[in-house]
N, C-alpha and C positions, 0 to 999 in steps of 0.2 A: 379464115385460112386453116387446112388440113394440115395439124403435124400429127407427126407419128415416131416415136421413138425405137429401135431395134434394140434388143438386148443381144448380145452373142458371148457364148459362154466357153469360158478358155481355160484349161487348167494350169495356166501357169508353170510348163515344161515347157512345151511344145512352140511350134511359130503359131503365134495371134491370128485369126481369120485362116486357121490354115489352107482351110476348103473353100472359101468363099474369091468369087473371081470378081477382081475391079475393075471390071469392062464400061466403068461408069461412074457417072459423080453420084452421091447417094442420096436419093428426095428424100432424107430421113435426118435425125441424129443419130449416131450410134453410139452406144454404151455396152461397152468390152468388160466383162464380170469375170474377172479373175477369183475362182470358187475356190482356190485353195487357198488362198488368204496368202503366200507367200511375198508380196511384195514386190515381186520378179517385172524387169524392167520389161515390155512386151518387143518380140523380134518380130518384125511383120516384112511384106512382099511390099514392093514396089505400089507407090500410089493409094496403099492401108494407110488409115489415123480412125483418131475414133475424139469422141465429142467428150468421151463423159468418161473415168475408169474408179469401177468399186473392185476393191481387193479387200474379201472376206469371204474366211474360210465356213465352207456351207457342205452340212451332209449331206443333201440330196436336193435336187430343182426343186421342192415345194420351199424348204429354206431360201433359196436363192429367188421364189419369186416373192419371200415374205421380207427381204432384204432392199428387192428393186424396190418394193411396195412401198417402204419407211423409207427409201432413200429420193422418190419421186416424189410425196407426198404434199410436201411444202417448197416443190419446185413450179412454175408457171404449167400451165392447162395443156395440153397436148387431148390428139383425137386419137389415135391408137397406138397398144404398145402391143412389139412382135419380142415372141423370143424364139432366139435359134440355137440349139444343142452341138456340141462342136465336134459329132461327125455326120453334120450333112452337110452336102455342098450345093454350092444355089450362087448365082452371079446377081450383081448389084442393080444390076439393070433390071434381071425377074424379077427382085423384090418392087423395085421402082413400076415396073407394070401390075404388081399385085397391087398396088396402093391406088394405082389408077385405076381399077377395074370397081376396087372396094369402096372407092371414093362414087364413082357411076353411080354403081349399082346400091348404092347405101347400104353396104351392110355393116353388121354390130359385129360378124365374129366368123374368122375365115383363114384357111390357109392353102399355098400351094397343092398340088399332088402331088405325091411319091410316085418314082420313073418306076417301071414296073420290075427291074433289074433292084429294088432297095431292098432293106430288111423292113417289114411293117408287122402290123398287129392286126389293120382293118384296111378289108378290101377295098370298101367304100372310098380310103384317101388313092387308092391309084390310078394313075391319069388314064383319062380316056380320050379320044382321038377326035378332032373336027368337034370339039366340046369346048365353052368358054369356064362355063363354071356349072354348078349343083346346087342346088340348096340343102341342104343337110341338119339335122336335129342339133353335132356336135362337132368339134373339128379336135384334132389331135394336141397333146401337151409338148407333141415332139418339138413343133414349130405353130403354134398358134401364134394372132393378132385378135386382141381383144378393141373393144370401143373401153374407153379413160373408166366410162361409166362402169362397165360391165365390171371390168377389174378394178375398183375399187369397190365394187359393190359385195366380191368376195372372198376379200383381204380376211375376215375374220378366219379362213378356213388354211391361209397360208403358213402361219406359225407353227401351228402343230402337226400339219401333215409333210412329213417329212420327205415321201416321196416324191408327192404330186399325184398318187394315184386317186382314182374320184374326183381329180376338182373339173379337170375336164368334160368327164361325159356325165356326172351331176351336178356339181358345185356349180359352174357355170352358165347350164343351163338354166338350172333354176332363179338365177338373177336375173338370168335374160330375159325369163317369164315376168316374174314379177317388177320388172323394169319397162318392162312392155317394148324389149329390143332385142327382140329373137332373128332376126335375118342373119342367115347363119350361111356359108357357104363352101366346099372345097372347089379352088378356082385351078379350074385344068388343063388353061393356057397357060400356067406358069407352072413349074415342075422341080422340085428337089430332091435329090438321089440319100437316102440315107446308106451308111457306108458301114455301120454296123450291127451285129446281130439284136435282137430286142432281148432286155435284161431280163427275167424273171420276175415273180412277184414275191417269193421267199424269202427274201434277205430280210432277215430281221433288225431293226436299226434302233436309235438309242433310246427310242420311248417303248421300246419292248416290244413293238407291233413290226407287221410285214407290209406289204405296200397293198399284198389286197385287205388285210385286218383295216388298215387305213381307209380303206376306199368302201368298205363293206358301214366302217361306221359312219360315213357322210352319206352314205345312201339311206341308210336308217333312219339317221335324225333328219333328213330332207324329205322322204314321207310321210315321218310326223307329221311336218310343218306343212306341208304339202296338202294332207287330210285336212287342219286346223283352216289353211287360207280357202279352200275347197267350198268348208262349210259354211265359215263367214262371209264369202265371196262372190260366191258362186264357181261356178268349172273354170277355176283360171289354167286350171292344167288339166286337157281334155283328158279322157278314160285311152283314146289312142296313142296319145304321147305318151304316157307313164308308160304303161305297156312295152312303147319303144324303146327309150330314153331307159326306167328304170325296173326293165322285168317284171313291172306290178302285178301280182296275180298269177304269174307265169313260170311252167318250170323251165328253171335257171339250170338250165343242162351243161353250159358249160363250168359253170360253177361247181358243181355237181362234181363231174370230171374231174376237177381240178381239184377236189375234197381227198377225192379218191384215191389220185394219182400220190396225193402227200402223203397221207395215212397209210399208202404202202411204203412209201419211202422213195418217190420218184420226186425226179425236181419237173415243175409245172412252168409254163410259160406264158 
C-alpha cells in the first residue's frame, strides 16, 4: 500500500491551509508544521484538520525539513513525503491526482507545475498545455515529493543548510543516483499557483552563510564525491548530467552575474 505524507508549512498567525482548497477527502496524511514555534491553536476553513502537528520554531525550510526528518524517523514506513510552502495554492484533489499519476508512473521525485500567472525561478516547472507530465533532472524545493528512500538518504545535508538551497538540484539528485531511483518528473496535469515573489539568495542567516554560500558548498563537496564514486565505479554519473545537473566544466554565467551584481552592491535574485 502507497502512503504518502504532506507537510504544509504555516506560520502560526495566519488561518492554517490558508490557500489550500478542500474540494476533497485527502489520500494522504497531513502534517501541518507550525515553523514559528508559537504554539498557536490553528484556525482553519471549513472541512481542514490535519493528522499530525509539529510546532517548532525553524529558521528557514532546510531546518524544517531537518525537523520533519527526526520527527518521521522512528514513525511507521510511508512512500512519499511532499512539502508545500504557505503561499501556494493547490486543491486537495490535485494533490490527490498527483499521487495517482506518481504512483502510475513510478516515479522517485516529482512535483506539480507552476500556473504560468506564479512567481518562479525555473521555467522548466511551468505548466504546459495537453502535457501529463516531463521527466526532468530535478523538481523544485518549493513544493517537492520525494520517495521515503530519497529523503532519508539526504537527511545528512538537512541540519546545516539552513535554507534549502542546493538540496534540491544537488543534494537530491545525487541520491537518487546512487540509489538507483532517479525517475524524476514535473507532472503538468496538476498545477500550483505560487502567490509570492521568490526570496533572494543574500540573506545572510545564523551560521554566517547565504543561501547561495549554502548551496555553492553542497555542490562542491558532491563533486568531490561524485569524482571518487566515478573512479571506483565507473560513470555512475554520466559527463551529460553533471554538465546539466552541476555546471561541470561550464561557464556558470549566471553565477557570474550574480557575483557581480553583489560586489556592486545590487541585491541578486
Amino acid at each position: 500500500m502507497i502512503k504518502t505524507i504532506v507537510v504544509f508549512a504555516w506560520n502560526g498567525k495566519e488561518e492554517a491551509f490558508k490557500h489550500l482548497q478542500w474540494d476533497a477527502r485527502p489520500g494522504f496524511d497531513v502534517l501541518l508544521f507550525n515553523y514559528s514555534g508559537n504554539g498557536a491553536v490553528p484556525v482553519m476553513q471549513e472541512h481542514a484538520y490535519f493528522d499530525q502537528l509539529l510546532n517548532i520554531s525553524t529558521e528557514f525550510k532546510g531546518r524544517l525539513m531537518a525537523e520533519v526528518y527526526n520527527h518521521l524517523e522512528a514513525q511507521q514506513q510511508y512512500t512519499y513525503i511532499g512539502f508545500f510552502d504557505d503561499d501556494l495554492e493547490i486543491s486537495v484533489s490535485g494533490i490527490n491526482r498527483l499521487l495517482q499519476i506518481a504512483a502510475q508512473e513510478k516515479l522517485d521525485a516529482f512535483q506539480p507545475a507552476t500556473t504560468p500567472d506564479s512567481f518562479t525561478s525555473h521555467a522548466f516547472t511551468t505548466r504546459l498545455p495537453d502535457t501529463d507530465f516531463v521527466l526532468v533532472d530535478w523538481v523544485e524545493i518549493m513544493c517537492p515529493f520525494y520517495r521515503k528512500a530519497v529523503f532519508d538518504a539526504a537527511a545528512e545535508y538537512y541540519a546545516w543548510n539552513i535554507s534549502s538551497y542546493g538540496l534540491d538540484n544537488y543534494a537530491i539528485p545525487f541520491f537518487q543516483k546512487t540509489l538507483g531511483m532517479d525517475r524524476t518528473a514535473v507532472i503538468h496535469s496538476v498545477s500550483v499557483r505560487h502567490l509570492k515573489p521568490v526570496t533572494t539568495g543574500d540573506k545572510i542567516f545564523s551560521n554566517g552563510l547565504s543561501a547561495r554560500q549554502e548551496g555553492e558548498i553542497i555542490r562542491s563537496e558532491l563533486l568531490r564525491r561524485i569524482k571518487t564514486i566515478n573512479r571506483e565505479s565507473g560513470h555512475v554519473f554520466p559527463k551529460d548530467f553533471l554538465k546539466r545537473v552541476y555546471e561541470y566544466r561550464t561557464f556558470r554565467y549566471n553565477k557570474w552575474k550574480r557575483d557581480l551584481k553583489r560586489w556592486l552592491g545590487f541585491k541578486t535574485t
